[in-house]
C-alpha positions in Angstrom: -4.2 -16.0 48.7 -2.1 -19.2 49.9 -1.7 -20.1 53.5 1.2 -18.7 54.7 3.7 -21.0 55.7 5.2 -20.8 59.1 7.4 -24.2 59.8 9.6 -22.4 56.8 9.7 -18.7 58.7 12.7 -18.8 60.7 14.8 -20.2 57.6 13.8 -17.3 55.8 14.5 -15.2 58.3 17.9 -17.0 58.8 19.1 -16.7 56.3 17.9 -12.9 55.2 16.0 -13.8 52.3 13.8 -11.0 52.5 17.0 -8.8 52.0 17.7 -11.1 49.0 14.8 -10.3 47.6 14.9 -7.1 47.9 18.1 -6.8 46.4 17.3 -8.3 43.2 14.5 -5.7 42.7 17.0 -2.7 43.4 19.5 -4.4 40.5 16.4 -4.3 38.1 15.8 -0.8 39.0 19.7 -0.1 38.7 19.6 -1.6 35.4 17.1 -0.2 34.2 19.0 3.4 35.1 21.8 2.3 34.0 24.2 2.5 37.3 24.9 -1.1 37.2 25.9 -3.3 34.4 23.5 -6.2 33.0 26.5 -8.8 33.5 26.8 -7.3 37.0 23.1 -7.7 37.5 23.0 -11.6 36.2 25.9 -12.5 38.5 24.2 -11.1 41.3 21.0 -13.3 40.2 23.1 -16.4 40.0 23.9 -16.0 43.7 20.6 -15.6 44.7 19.6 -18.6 42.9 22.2 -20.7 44.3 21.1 -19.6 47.9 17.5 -20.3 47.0 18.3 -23.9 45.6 20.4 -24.4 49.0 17.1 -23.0 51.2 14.8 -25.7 48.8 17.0 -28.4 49.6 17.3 -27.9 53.4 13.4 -27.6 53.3 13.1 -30.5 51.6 15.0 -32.5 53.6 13.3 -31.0 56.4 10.3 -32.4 55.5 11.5 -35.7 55.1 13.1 -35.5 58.6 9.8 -35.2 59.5 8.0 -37.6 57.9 10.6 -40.2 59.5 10.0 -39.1 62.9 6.9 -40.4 64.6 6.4 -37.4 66.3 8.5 -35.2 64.0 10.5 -31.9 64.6 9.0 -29.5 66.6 10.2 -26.4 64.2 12.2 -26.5 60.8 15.7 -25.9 62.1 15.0 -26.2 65.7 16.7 -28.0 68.4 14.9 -31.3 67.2 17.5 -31.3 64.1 
């Protein structure tokens, strides 16, 4: 199992991305019974993608905040930003 990444923890949190998540497995299940459209299922997904693409680029830029500070950020989205 991977190391679990903390400096990324409060974006998730944030930003609700467990809730996210969790959301795209209920559409599957919905779709799968047949209370939710397939096209309403895909838009769905492309949201999610888009907000997971915006959480990868703040993270990356994150990380290069930090490897141009000498002492770097204290926490991903804390006070040092």
């Amino acid at each position: 199992m991977p190391e679990r990444d903390y400096a990324s923890t409060p974006v998730a949190d944030a930003l609700g991305l467990r809730a996210i998540i969790d959301g795209l497995a209920s559409d599957l299940q919905d779709v799968r019974a047949g209370t939710i459209t397939p096209a309403d299922a895909m838009a769905r997904a492309a949201l999610a993608k888009q907000i997971f693409n915006g959480c990868r680029l703040y993270l990356n830029a994150m990380s290069i905040v930090a490897k141009a500070r000498p002492d770097g950020p204290s926490q991903i989205g804390g006070p040092d930003v």
